[in-house]
C-alpha positions in Angstrom: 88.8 34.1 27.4 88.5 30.7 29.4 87.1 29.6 32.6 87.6 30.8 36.3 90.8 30.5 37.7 92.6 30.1 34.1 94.7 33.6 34.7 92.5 36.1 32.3 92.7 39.4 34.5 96.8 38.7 34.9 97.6 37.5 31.7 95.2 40.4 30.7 96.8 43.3 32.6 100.0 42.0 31.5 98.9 42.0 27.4 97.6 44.9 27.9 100.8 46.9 29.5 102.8 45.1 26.9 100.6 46.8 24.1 100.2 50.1 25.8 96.2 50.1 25.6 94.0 50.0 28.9 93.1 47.1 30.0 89.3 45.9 32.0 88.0 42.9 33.7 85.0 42.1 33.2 84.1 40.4 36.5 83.5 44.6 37.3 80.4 44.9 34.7 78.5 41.7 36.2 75.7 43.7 38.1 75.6 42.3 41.7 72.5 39.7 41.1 75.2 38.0 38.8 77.5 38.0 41.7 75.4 37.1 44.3 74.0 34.5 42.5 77.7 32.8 41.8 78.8 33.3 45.1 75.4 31.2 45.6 76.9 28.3 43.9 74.5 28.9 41.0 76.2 29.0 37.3 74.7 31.9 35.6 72.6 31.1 32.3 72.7 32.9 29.0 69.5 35.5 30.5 72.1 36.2 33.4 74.9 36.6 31.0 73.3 38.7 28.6 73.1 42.1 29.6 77.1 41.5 30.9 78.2 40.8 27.7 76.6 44.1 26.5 77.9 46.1 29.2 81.3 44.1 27.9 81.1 44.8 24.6 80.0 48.9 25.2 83.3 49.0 26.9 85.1 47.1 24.0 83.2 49.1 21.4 84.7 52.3 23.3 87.8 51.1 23.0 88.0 50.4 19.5 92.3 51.9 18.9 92.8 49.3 21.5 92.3 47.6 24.7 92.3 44.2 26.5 89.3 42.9 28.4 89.8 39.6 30.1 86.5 37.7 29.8 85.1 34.3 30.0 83.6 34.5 27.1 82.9 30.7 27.2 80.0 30.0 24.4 80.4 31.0 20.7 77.2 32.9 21.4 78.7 34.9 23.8 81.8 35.6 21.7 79.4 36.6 18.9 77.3 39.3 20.9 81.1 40.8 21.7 81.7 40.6 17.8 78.6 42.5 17.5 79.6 45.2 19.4 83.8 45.2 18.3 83.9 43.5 14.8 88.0 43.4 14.4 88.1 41.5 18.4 90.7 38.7 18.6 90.4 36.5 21.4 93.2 34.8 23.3 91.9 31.5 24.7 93.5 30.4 28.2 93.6 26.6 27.7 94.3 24.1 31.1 93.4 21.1 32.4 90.2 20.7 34.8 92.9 19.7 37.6 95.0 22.4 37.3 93.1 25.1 36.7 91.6 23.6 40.2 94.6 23.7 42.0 94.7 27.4 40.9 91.4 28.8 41.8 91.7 26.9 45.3 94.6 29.1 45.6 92.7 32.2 44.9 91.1 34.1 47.3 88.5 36.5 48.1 86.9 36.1 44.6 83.0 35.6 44.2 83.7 32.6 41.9 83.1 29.7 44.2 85.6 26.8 43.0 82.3 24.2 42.9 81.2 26.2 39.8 84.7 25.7 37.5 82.9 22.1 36.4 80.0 24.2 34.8 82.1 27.0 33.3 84.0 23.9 31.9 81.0 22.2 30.6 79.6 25.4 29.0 83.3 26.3 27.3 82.9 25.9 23.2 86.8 26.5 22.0 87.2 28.9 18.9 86.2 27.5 16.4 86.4 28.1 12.5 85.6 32.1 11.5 86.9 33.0 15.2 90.0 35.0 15.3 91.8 34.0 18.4 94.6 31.7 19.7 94.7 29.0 22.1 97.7 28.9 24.8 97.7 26.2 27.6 98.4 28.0 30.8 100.7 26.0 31.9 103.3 28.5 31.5 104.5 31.8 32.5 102.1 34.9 31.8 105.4 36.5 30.1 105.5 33.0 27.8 101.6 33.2 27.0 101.7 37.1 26.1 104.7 36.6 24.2 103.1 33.0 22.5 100.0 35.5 22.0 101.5 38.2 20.2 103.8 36.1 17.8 100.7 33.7 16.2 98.9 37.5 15.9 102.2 38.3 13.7 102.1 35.2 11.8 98.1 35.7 11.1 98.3 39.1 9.8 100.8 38.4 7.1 
């Protein structure tokens, strides 16, 4: 989870070989209102984001022996519609800076994120908070550092 541009779908793809489970992005279940109306310049609201979360959690519900989905996730709300759907979810929480997760998303192209909406996914992001299984990682390292960060605080948490 985190906003656009903090490395979800790579550091995703990556956990996700790692564990041997498949892996999704869920950019691919926003229906194409959603992504017209980003590539707009319009943040979504919670209406917009509402049946894309379900579509999010079906997959992660189908998926229940394992798999990785990067999402923003960015509300507690949202995170507990997921819950809903896949009870035992952990959630690993791509942490950065407003200025460089900027310099990263200008360097992105051909997504339908424009990089005037990362202030609003920012202002909209509500970190884990307490009941919320998940870990926070700043992304100011290398996916292999995050993944590897990731998988040793789920060790430590399940003893």
């Amino acid at each position: 989870m985190g906003v656009s541009g903090s490395g979800k779908s790579t550091v995703g793809a990556a956990l996700a070989r790692r564990l041997g489970v498949p892996f999704a992005d869920a950019d691919t279940f926003h229906p194409s209102a959603n992504v017209a109306k980003m590539a707009a310049g319009e943040p979504l609201n919670d209406s917009d984001r509402y049946p894309w979360l379900e579509a999010v959690g079906g997959w992660l519900a189908d998926h229940r022996s394992g798999g990785v989905m990067s999402c923003s996730a960015l509300k507690r709300t949202y995170r507990d519609q997921l819950r809903a759907c896949c009870p035992d979810i952990e959630f690993l929480h791509l942490s950065g800076s407003p200025q460089l997760i900027a310099r990263r998303q200008a360097a992105r192209h051909g997504h339908f994120m424009p990089p005037a909406l990362l202030q609003s996914q920012f202002d909209t992001l509500e970190p884990l908070g307490p009941g919320e299984d998940g870990v926070v990682t700043d992304v100011d390292q290398t996916v292999d550092e995050i993944v590897e960060n990731f998988l040793t605080q789920r060790v430590r948490r399940s003893r």
